[in-house]
C-alpha angles and dihedrals in degrees: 000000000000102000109031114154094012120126125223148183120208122192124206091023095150092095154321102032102358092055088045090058093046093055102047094042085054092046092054082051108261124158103238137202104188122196138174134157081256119087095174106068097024100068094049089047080049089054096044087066102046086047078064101046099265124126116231135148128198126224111172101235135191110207093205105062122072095217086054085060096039089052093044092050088049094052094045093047094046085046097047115007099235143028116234100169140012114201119196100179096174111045118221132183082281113044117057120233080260089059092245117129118262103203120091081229108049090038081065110039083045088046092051099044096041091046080056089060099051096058 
């Protein structure tokens, strides 16, 4: 299990790619917060992994405003104490093919919130 213990927030993991990462990061044994714009089918792709053992939570997310992210970090970081990875599988006018924001904005609301996890 490559990445036990890690935790990880996925974007777009509704479906395709998104739903694929999820999976497999479950199945190395990452800790996932899963988000997507749609709360319909993310919380089911959430489910699905918990069904398997896994442990994964769903925020609906939009990528493109700064007070999603900061909700999401802040989920992520009250869930699991900490953010090892952020996956952006599916890269949007927001999110940069590295799966770093690309907003002045977003990067900031996602530095300040991910410097507080590493403390």
């Amino acid at each position: 299990m490559r990445l036990k213990d890690k935790v990880a927030i996925i974007t777009g993991a509704a479906a395709g790619m998104g739903a694929a990462t999820a999976r497999l990061f479950a199945r190395e044994g990452a800790k996932l917060l899963l988000t997507d714009i749609d709360d319909k089918d993310g919380p089911a792709v959430a489910a699905d992994i918990v069904r398997t053992n896994g442990d994964a939570r769903f925020e609906k997310h939009d990528v493109s405003k700064e007070a999603d992210w900061q909700r999401v970090v802040d989920a992520a970081l009250a869930a699991y104490g900490r953010i090892d990875i952020l996956a952006a599988p599916f890269p949007t006018s927001s999110i940069s093919r590295c799966g770093i924001a690309s907003s002045r904005s977003t990067r900031a609301a996602t530095s300040s919130a991910c410097a507080r996890s590493s403390r």
